[in-house]
N, C-alpha and C positions, 0 to 999 in steps of 0.2 A: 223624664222617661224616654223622651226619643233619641237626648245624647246619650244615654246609659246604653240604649240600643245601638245605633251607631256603634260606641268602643265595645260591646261585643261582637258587635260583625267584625269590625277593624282587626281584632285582635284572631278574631279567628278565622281571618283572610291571611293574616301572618302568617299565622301557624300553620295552614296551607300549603302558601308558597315556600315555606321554610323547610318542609317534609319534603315539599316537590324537588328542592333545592338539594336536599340532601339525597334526597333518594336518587336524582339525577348525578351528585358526585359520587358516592357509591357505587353503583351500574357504572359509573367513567372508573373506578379506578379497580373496579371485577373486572372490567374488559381488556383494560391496560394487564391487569396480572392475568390474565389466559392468555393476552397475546407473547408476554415474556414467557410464561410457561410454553406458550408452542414453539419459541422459538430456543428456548434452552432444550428443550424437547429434539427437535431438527439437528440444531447444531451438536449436542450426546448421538444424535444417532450416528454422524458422520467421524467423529472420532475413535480413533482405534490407539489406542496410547502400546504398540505392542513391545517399545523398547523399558517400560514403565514410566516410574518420574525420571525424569531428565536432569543429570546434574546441570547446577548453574555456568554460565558459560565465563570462566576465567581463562584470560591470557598468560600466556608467558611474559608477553610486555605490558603494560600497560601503563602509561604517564599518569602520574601523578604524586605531586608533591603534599606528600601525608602530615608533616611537619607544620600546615599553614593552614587555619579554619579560614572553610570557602563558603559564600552564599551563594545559592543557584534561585538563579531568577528564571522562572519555566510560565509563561502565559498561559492560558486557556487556547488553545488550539483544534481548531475542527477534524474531522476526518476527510472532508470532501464529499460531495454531492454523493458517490457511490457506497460513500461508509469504511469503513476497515474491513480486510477476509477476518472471520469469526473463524475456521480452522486452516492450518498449512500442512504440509506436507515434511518429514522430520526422516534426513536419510542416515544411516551409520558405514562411518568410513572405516576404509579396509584397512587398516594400519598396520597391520602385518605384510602391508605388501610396499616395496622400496623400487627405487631406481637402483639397476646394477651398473654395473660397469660395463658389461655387454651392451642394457638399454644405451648406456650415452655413449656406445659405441657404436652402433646405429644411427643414431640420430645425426652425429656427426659425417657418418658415413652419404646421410639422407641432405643433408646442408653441402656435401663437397668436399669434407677433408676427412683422408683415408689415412691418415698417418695412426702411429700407435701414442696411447695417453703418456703425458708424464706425471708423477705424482708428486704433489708438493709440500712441504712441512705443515701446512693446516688440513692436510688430510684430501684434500682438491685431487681434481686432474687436471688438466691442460690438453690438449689436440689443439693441434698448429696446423694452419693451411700452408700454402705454398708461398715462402717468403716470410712466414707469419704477419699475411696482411688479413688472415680473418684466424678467429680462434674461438675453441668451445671451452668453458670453465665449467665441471662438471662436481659438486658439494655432495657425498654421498648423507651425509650427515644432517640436511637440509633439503633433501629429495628435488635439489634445484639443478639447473642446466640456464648459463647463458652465453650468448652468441653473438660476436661483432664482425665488420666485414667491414674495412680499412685500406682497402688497393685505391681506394678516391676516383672510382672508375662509375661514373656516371652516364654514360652511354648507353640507347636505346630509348626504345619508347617507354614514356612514364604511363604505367597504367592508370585506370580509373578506379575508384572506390571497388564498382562492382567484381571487377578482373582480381584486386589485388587480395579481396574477401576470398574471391574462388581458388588463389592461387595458396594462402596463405591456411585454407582447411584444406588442398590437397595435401600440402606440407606435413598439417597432422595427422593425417589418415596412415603417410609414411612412416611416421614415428612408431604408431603400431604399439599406444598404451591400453591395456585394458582397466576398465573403470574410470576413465579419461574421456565423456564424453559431452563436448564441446561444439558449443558454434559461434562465427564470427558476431560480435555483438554491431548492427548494423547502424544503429543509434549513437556507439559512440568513438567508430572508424573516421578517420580526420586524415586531413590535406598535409605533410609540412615540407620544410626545406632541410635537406642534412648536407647538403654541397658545403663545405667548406666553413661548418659551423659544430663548435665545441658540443652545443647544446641543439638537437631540435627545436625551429620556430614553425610558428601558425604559417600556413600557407593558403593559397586560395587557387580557385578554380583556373584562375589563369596564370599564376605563377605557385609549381610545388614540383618538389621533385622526388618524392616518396609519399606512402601511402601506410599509416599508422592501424592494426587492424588487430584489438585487442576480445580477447572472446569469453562466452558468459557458458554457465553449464546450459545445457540442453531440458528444457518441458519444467523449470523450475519455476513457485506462484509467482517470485517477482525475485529482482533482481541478487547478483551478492556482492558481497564486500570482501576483502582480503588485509584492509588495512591490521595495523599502518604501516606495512612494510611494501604493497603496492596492492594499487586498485585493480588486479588480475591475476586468473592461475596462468594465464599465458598470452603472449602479444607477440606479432610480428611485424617489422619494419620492412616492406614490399619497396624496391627503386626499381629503377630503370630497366627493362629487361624482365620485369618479373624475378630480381633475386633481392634473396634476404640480404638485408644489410642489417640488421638486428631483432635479438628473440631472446625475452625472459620466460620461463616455463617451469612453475612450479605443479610438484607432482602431488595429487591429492586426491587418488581415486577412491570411489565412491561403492559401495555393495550393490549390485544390480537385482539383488533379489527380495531385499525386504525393504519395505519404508512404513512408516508408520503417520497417524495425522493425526495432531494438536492442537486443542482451541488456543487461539491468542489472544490475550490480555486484551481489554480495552484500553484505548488509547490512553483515557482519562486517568486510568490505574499506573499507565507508565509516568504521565508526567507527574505525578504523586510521589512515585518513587525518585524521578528526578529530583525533584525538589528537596525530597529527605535525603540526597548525596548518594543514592544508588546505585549509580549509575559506574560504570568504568570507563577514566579520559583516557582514549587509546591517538589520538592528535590533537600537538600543541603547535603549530603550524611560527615558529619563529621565524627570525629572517636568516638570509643565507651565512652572514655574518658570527652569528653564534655557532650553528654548527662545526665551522672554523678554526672556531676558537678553543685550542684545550683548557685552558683556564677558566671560561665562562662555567657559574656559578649555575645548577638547576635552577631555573626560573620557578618563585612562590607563586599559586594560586590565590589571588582572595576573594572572586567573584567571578561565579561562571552564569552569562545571560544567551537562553537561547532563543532563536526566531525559527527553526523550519524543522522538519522530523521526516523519516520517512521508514517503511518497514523495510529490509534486506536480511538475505541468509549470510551470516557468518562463515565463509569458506575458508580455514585452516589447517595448515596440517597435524596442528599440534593438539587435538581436538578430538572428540571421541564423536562425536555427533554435528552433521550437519542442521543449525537451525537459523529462526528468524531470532532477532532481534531488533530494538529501535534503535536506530540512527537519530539522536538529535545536535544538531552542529546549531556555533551561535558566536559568542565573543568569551573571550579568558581576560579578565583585568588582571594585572600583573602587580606584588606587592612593589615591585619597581616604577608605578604608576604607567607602563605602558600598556598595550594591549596586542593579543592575537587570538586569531581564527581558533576553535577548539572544536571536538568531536566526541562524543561519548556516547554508548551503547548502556541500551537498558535490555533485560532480556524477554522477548516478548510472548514465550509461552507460559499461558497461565498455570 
């Protein structure tokens, strides 16, 4: 009678703790779904989608060789102590509006050389300095402008970062583009040497003789991208004296009057799609040697592994909307059994 007793209480000290047990994971996972509901709640309130859905963001270029099944190897990856932005902000570019001929007439006029354009059989312009030791190449067709400065005249004082930043956004203020509005990116302004070298090298604080100062759009959530044709709408090469000695400047103005803001994908939803081939590889980082070479064969993909991610806006011209996307760069195994650097965007509004 008293063990009988006993495995009745036993059993219905279980059943107790069992209810308690449940009823305590239930209340945990009603609290967990109110606190997702407030915050899908929060984040709906702050979105305004007022350009609607968003087409997907396809390039004009983008590498990759279709011809050759690639595994992508995509880890589990954090977001960081802060988390991911839950919405960004989503601008639409004015495309109707170009560089004229006048603009890089200006411009040229703003750099130092007043002479008239010549036009060339791929539709170009040319303005010649004096001597043609500097010249402006003006792509109406590509809304681009670029500019060398070649007299080997290196005299004067070499400015500082700070100087050559100030000097380099007066430059564009001259330019005098609307929807163009830029600032020195401070973060990623660098030191180098161009005295008597084919190629720009690293320079440092006590030997450099120019001052590299490439620039980011203005009040944007985080940074952009331009690849793969280059990591800026526009950079200028600051020497001695405070004059340009080089400036790439692509035109990609932006509507000043409407933007609209979009929640973005979770992280974990992008690498998902990495992994099912999602993705579009817009850099295959070869060595200098193949690009060289007109014979070299497209390099096959058959393994793409990535290690690092970050969010950036997509800044193109060829493009209907400025947006975010993920940036994940990693390694490309080569069906040649070598390997390179690779890059690929996944798009990150949900």
């Amino acid at each position: 009678m008293n063990v009988a007793f006993r495995k009745k209480y036993l059993i219905i000290a279980v059943l107790f703790i069992s209810l308690v047990a449940g009823g305590y994971s239930g209340a945990s996972r009603l609290i967990k779904d109110r606190a997702e509901q407030k915050r899908q709640a929060e984040i709906a309130a702050q979105v305004k989608p007022v350009f609607g859905n968003l087409p997907d963001v396809k390039l004009s270029y983008s590498y990759d060789s279709a011809d050759s099944k690639k595994t992508y190897i995509v880890p589990e990856m954090a977001e960081g102590l802060e988390g991911n932005p839950k919405v960004a902000k989503v601008y639409k570019y004015q495309n109707d509006k170009a560089l004229t001929l006048l603009d890089a007439t200006r411009i040229a006029s703003v750099l130092g050389i007043t002479t008239q354009s010549q036009k060339q059989e791929d539709e170009s312009y040319i303005f010649y300095g004096e001597e043609k030791k500097s010249a402006l190449t003006f792509w109406p067709k590509y809304n681009q402008i670029n500019y060398y400065r070649r007299d080997g005249d290196f005299s004067g004082i070499v400015p500082s970062k700070e100087t050559a930043m100030n000097t380099a956004s007066y430059y564009l203020s001259q330019f005098n583009l609307a929807g163009f509005d830029l600032t020195p990116d401070s973060n990623s302004t660098k030191l180098e040497i161009r005295k008597d070298k084919e190629y720009p090298e690293v320079g440092t604080t006590e030997l450099y003789d120019s001052v590299f100062v490439p620039f980011t759009r203005r009040g944007l959530d985080f940074k952009s991208v331009t690849m793969p044709y280059q990591d800026q709408l526009l950079y200028l090469a600051i020497g001695p004296g405070n004059k340009i000695l080089n400036m790439a400047l692509y035109y990609a103005p932006l509507s000043d009057e409407t933007s609209g803001v979009y929640q973005i994908k979770e992280l974990a939803k992008a690498q998902e799609e990495a992994r099912a081939g999602g993705g579009q590889i817009v850099d295959l980082s070869m060595p200098d040697s193949f690009y060289f070479n007109a014979d070299a064969k497209q390099p096959e993909i058959s393994a793409v592994s990535v290690n690092s991610w970050y969010l950036a806006y997509l800044d193109r011209q060829d493009l209907e909307f400025l947006q975010p996307v993920y940036v994940f760069s990693g390694t490309a195994s080569l069906v040649s059994s070598s390997s390179a650097p690779v890059t690929l965007y996944i798009n990150a509004v949900k």
